[in-house]
Residue frames as a rotation matrix with the C-alpha (Angstrom) as fourth column:
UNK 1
0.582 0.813 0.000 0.00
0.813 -0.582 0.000 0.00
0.000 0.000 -1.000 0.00
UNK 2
-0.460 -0.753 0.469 1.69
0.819 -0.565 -0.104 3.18
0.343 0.337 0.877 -1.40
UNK 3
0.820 0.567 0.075 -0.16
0.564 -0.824 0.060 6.30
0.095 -0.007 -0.995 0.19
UNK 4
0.985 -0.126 -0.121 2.66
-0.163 -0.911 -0.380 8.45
-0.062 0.394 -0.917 0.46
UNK 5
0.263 -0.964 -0.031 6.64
0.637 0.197 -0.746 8.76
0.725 0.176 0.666 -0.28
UNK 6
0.563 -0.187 0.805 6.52
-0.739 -0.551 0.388 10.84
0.371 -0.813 -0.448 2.99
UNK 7
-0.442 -0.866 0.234 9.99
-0.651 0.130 -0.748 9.68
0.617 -0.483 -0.621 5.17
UNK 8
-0.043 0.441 -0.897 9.11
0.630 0.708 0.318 6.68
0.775 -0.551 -0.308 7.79
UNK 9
0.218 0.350 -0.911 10.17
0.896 -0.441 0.044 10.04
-0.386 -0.826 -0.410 10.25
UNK 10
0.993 0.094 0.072 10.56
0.115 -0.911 -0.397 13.56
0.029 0.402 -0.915 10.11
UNK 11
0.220 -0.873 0.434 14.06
-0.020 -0.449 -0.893 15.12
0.975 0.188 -0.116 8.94
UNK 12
0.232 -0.489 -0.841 16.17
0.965 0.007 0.263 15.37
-0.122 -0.872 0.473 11.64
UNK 13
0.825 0.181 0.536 16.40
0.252 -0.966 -0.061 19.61
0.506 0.185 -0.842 11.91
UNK 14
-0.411 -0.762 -0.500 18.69
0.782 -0.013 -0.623 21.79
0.468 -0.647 0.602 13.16
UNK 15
-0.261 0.640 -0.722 18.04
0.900 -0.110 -0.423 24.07
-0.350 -0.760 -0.547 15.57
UNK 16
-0.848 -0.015 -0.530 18.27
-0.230 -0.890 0.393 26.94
-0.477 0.456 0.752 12.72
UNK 17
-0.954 0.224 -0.199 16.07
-0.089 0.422 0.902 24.64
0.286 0.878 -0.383 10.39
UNK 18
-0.282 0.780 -0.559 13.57
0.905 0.023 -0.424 24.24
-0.318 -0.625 -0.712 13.49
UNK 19
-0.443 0.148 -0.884 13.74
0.271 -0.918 -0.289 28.09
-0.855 -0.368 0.367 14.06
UNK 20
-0.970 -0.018 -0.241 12.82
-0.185 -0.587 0.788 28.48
-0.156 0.810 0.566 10.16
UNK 21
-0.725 0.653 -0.218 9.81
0.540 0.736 0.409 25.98
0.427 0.179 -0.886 10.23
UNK 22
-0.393 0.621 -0.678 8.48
0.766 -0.186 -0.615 27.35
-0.508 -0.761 -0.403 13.54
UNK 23
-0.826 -0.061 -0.560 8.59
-0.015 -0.991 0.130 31.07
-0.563 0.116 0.818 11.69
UNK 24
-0.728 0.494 -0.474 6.66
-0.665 -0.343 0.664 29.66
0.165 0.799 0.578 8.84
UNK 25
-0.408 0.808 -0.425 3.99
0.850 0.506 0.145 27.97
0.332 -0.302 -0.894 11.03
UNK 26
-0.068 0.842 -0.535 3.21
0.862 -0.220 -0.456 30.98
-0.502 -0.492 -0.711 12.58
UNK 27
-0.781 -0.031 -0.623 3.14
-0.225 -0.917 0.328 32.69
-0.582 0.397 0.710 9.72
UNK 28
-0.907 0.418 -0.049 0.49
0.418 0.908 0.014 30.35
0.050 -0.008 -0.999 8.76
UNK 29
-0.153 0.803 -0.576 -1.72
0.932 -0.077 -0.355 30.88
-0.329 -0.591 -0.736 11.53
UNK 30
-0.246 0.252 -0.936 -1.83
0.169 -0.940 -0.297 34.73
-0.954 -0.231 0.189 10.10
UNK 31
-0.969 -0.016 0.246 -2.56
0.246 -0.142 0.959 34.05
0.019 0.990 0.141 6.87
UNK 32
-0.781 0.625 -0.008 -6.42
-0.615 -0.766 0.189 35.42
0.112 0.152 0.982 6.20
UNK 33
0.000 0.943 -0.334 -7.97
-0.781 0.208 0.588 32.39
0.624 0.261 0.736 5.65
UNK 34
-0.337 -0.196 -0.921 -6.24
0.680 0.626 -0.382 30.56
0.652 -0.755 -0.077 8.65
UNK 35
-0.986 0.160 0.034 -7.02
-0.125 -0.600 -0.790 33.68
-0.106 -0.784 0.612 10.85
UNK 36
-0.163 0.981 -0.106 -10.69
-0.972 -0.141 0.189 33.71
0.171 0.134 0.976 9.96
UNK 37
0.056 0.320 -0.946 -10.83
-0.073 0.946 0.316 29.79
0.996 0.052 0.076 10.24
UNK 38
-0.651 -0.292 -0.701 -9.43
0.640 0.285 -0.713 30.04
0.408 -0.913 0.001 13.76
UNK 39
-0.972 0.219 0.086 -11.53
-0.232 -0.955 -0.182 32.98
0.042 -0.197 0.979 14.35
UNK 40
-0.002 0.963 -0.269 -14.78
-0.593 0.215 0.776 31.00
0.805 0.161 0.570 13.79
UNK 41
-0.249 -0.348 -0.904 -13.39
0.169 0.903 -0.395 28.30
0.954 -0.251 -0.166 15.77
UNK 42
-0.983 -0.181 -0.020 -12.72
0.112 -0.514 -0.850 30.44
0.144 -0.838 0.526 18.89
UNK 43
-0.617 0.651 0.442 -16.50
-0.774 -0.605 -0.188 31.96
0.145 -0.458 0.877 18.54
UNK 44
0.295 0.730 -0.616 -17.91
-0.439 0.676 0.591 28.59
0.849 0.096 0.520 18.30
UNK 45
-0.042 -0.132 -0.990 -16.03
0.377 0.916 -0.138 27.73
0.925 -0.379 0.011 21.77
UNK 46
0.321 0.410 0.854 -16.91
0.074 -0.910 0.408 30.57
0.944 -0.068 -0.323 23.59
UNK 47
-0.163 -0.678 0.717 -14.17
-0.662 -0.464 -0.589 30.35
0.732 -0.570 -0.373 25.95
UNK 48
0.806 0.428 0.408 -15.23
-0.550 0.797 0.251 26.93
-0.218 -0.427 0.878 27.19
UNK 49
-0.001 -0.982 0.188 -12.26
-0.911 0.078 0.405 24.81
-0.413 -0.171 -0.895 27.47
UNK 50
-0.319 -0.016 0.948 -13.54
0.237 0.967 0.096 21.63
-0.918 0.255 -0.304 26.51
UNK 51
0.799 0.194 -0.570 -15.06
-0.322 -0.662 -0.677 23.76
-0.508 0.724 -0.466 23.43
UNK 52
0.490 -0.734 -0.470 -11.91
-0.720 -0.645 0.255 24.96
-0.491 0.213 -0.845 22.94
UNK 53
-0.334 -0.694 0.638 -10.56
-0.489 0.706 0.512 21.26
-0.806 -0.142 -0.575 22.16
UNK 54
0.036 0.944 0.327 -13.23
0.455 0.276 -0.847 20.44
-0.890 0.179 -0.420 20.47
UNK 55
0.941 0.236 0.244 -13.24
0.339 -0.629 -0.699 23.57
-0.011 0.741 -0.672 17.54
UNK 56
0.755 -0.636 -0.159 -9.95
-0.597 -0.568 -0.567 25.01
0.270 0.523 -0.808 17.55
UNK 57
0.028 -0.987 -0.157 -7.48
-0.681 -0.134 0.720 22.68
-0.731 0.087 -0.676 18.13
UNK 58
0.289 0.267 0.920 -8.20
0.502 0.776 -0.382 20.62
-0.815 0.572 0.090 14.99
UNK 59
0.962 -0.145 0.232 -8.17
0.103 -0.595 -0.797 23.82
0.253 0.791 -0.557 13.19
UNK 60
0.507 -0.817 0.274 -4.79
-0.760 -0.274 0.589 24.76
-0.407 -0.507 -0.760 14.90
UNK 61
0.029 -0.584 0.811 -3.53
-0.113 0.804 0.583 21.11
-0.993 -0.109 -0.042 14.18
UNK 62
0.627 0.483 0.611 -4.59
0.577 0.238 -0.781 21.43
-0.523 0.842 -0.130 10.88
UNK 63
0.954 0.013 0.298 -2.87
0.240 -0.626 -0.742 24.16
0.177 0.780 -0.601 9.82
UNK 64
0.125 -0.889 0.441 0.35
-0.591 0.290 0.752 23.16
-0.797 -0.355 -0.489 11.61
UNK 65
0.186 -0.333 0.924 0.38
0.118 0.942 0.316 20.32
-0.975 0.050 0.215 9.33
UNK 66
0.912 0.204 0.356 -0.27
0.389 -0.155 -0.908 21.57
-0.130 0.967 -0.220 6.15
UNK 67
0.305 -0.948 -0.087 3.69
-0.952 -0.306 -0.003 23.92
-0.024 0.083 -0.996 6.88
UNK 68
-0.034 -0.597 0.802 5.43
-0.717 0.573 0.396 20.40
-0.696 -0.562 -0.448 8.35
UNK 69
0.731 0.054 0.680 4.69
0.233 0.917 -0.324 17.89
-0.641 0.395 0.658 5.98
UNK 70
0.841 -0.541 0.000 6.58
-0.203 -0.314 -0.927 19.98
0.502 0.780 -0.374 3.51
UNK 71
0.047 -0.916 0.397 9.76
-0.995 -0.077 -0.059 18.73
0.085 -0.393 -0.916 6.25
UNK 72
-0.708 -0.449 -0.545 9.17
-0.362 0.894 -0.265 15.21
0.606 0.010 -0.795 6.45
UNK 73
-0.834 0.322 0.448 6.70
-0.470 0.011 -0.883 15.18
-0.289 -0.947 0.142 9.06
UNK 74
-0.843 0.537 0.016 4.17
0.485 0.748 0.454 13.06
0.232 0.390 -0.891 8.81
UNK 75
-0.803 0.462 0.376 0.25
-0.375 -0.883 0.284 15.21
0.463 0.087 0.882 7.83
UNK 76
0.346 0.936 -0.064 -1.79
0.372 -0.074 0.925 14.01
0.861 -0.344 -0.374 11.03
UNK 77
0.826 0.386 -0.410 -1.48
0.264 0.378 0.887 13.93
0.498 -0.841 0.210 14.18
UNK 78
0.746 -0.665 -0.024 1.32
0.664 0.742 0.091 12.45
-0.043 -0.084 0.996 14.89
UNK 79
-0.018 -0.608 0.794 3.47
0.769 -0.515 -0.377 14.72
0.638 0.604 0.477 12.59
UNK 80
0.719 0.525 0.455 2.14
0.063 -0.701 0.710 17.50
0.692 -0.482 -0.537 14.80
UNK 81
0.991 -0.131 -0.031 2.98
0.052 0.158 0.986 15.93
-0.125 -0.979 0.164 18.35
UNK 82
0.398 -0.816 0.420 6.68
0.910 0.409 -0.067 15.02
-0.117 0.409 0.905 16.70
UNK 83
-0.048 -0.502 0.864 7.52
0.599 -0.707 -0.377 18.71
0.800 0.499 0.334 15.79
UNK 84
0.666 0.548 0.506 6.06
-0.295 -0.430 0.853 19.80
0.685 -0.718 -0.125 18.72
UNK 85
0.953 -0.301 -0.028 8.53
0.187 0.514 0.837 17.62
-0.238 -0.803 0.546 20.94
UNK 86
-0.057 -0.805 0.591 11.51
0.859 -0.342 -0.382 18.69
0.509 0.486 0.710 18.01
UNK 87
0.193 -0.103 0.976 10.98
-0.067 -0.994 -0.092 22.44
0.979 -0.047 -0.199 19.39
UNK 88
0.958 0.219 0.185 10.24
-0.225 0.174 0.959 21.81
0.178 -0.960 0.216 22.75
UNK 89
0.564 -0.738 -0.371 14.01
0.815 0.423 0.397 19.86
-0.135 -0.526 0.840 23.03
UNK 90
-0.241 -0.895 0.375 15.51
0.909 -0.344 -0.236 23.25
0.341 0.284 0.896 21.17
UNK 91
0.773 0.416 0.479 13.48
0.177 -0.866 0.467 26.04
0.609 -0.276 -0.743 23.69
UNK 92
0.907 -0.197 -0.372 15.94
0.393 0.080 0.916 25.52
-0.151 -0.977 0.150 26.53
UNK 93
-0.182 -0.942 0.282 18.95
0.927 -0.068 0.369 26.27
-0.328 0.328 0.886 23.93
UNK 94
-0.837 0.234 0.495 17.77
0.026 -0.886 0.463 29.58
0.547 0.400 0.735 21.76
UNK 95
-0.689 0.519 -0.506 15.69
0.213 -0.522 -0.826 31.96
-0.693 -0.677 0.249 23.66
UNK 96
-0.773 0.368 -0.517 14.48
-0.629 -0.557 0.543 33.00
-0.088 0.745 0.662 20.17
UNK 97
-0.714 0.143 -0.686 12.70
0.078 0.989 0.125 29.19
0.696 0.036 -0.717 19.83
UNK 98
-0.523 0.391 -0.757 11.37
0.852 0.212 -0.479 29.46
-0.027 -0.896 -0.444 23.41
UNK 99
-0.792 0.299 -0.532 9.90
-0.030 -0.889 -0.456 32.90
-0.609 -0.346 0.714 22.18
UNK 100
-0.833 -0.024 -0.552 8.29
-0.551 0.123 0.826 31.21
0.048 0.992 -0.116 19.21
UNK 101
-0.770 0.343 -0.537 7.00
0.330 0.936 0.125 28.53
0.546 -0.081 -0.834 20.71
UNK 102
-0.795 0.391 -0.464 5.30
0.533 0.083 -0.842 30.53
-0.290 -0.917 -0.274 23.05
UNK 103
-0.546 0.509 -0.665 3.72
-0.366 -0.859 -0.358 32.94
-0.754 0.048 0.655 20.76
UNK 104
-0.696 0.346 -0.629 2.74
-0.234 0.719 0.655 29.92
0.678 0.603 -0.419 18.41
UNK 105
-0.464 0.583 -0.666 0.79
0.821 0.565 -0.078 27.97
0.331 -0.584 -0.742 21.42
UNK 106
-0.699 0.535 -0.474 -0.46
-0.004 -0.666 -0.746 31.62
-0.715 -0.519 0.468 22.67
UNK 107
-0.437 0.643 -0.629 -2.79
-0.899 -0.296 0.322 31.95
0.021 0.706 0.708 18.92
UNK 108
-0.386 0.651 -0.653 -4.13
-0.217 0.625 0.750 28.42
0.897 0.431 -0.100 19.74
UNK 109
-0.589 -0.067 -0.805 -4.26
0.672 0.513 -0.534 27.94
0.449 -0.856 -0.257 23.62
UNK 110
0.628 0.556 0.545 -6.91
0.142 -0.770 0.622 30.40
0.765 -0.313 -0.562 25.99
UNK 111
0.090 -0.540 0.837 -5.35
-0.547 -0.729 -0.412 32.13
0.832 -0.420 -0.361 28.63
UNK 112
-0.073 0.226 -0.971 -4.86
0.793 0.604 0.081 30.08
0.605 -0.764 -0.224 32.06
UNK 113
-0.128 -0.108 0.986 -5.70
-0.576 -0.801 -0.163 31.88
0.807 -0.589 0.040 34.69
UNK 114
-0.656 -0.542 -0.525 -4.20
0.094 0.632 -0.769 30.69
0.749 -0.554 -0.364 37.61
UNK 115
0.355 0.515 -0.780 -6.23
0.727 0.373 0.577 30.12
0.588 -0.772 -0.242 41.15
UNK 116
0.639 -0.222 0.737 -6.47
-0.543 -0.808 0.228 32.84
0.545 -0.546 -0.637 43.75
UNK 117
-0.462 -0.807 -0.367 -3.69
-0.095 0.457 -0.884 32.41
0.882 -0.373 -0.288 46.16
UNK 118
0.071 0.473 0.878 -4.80
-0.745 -0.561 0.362 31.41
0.664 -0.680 0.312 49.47
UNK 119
0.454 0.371 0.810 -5.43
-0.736 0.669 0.106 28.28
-0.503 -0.644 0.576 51.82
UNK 120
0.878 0.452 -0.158 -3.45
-0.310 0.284 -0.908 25.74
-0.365 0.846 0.389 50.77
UNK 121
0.580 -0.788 0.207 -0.13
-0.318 -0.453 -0.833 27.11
0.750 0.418 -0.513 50.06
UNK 122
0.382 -0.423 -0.822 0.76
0.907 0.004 0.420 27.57
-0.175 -0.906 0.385 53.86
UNK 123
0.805 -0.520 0.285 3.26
-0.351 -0.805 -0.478 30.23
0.478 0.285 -0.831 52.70
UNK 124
0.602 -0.773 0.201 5.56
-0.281 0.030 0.959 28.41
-0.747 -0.634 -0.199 55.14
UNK 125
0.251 -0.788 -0.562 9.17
-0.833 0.120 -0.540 28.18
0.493 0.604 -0.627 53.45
UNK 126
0.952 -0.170 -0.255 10.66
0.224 0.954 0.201 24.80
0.210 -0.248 0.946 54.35
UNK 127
0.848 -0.480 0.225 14.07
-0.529 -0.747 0.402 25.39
-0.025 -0.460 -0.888 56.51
């Protein structure tokens, strides 16, 4: 069964080759008809978290793949998680990366908003 001449994995990258990919994923996500797809998405999950899984990160995953396959990655899922774990190992090395990454997952993730502090904590430091 031939379905694609796509690699068995994705290119090994470097961390420049990463840094180029990442650029042109989230340049992607701003293209007009990816912004307006995600844009529907979002109002159809109306800040509902399970929503949110539900309507935009398909679209989100989608249009990740559609950049990556052109590297080797593989156009589901998979291919996704895989590039996703390729950046992730090169955030700790180039700040630039670790700024990417974050402003990539900020156009598909909702804010967290942490718990009030209180009860709980203790505040006690440990001596």
């Amino acid at each position: 069964m031939a379905a694609s001449a796509q690699p068995a994995g994705p290119a090994a990258l470097s961390a420049e080759q990463a840094k180029a990919v990442l650029a042109e994923v989230i340049k992607a996500f701003g293209a007009p008809e990816n912004a307006q797809r995600m844009e529907e998405a979002r109002d159809n999950a109306c800040n509902d978290m399970g929503k949110m899984l539900q309507f935009l990160l398909p679209v989100a995953t989608q249009i990740q793949q559609d950049v990556i396959k052109a590297y080797g990655f593989s156009s589901d899922g998979e291919g996704v998680l895989k590039f996703a774990r390729l950046i992730k190992s090169y955030e700790s090395q180039d700040p630039e990366i670790a700024s990417m990454s974050g402003k990539l997952k900020a156009m598909f993730l909702p804010p967290m908003t942490l718990p009030p502090h209180g009860a709980g904590t203790g505040g006690v430091a440990a001596s």
